[in-house]
N, C-alpha and C positions, 0 to 999 in steps of 0.2 A: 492445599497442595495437590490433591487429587482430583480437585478439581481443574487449575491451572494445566494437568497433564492431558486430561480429559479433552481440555481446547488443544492445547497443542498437537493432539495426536488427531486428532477432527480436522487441524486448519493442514497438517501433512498429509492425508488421507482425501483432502479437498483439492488439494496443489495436484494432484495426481490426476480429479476429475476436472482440472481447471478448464474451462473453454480455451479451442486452440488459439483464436482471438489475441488472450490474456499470455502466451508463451509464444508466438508467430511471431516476434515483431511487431505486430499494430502496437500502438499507444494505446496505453491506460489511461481512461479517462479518471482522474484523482476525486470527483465529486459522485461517481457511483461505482465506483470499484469495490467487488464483497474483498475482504481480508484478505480471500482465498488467491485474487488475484495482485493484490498491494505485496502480499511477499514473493510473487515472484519476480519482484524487481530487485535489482544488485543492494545488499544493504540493507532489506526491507524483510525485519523480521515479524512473527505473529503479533508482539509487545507492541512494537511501531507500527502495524498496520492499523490495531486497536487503535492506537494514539490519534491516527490521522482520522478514521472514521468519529472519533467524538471529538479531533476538533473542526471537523467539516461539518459537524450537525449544529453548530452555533455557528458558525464561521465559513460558510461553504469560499470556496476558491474562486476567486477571478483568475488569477493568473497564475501559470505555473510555481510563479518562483512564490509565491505563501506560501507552499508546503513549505519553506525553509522557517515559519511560525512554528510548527509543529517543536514541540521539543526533541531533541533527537537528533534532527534534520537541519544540517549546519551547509555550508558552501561546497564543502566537500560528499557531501551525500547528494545534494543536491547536481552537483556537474556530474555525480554518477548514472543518475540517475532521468535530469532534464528532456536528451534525446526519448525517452520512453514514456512518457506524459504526456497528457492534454486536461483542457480544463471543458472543452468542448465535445 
């Protein structure tokens, strides 16, 4: 439990130092985005950014729409989300 607080107040405390990059508008690249930068997309919490980095390390992304592989990350997270991605 205190450790699970421990991340979360590190990936809040990260989102604050995030590159302006990862908050401007540019896309996020979903194949090397740190956490820090995966939540700050609509939808895209500490838990689910976890998710997505361990299934990109078996599974890296061709295409945007894999991230919808991710548990989680259904049709609706994903048209949230789409415009603010790349895989490139």
């Amino acid at each position: 439990m205190v450790k699970r607080l421990v991340i979360v107040v590190a990936l809040i405390i990260a989102l604050f130092m995030a590159p302006v990059s990862a908050v401007s508008g540019s896309q996020i690249n979903i194949n090397t985005a740190a956490a820090e930068e995966l939540i700050t997309l609509p939808g895209i919490g500490p838990a689910l950014a976890e998710r997505i980095i361990e299934y990109r390390s078996q599974f890296p992304f061709e295409t945007e729409e894999d991230i919808m592989q991710v548990p989680g990350i259904g049709e609706g997270r994903f048209n949230d989300i789409k415009d603010q991605i790349t895989v490139e």
